[in-house]
C-alpha positions, 0 to 999 in steps of 0.5 A, spaced: 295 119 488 300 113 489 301 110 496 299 105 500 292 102 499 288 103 504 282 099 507 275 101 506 269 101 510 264 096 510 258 097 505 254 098 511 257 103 515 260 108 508 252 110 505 251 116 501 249 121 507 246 128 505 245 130 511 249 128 517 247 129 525 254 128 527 262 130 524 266 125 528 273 129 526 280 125 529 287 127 529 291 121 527 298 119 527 300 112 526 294 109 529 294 103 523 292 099 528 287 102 532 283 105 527 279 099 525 277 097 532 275 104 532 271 106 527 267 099 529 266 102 536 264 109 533 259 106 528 256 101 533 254 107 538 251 111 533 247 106 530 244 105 537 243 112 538 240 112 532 245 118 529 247 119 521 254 120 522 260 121 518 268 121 521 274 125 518 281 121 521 286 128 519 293 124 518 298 128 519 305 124 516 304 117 518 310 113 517 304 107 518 298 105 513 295 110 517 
């Protein structure tokens, strides 16, 4: 699919997880921004809380890199 690259998430936070504790899914709208700051947050907590965890971000037509 052609578009915008994207950012990927750092090697230590994107594993190969078979078995998930937690679904994390966020409605996104022009969130380009945010979203870096965010999933840094949402990685910290989890780790501490020693959760596996993945997360879905739904964009629903960002004009943004989004």
């Amino acid at each position: 699919m052609d578009g915008p690259s994207r950012p990927a998430f750092n090697d230590t936070i994107l594993q190969k997880v078979e078995k998930v504790d937690i679904s994390i899914i966020i409605p996104a709208k022009d969130e380009e921004e945010s979203i870096p700051e965010l999933c840094q947050w949402i990685a910290r907590v989890m780790e501490e809380a020693g959760l596996r965890f993945e997360v879905l971000f739904i964009d629903d037509g960002s004009t943004d890199n989004t």
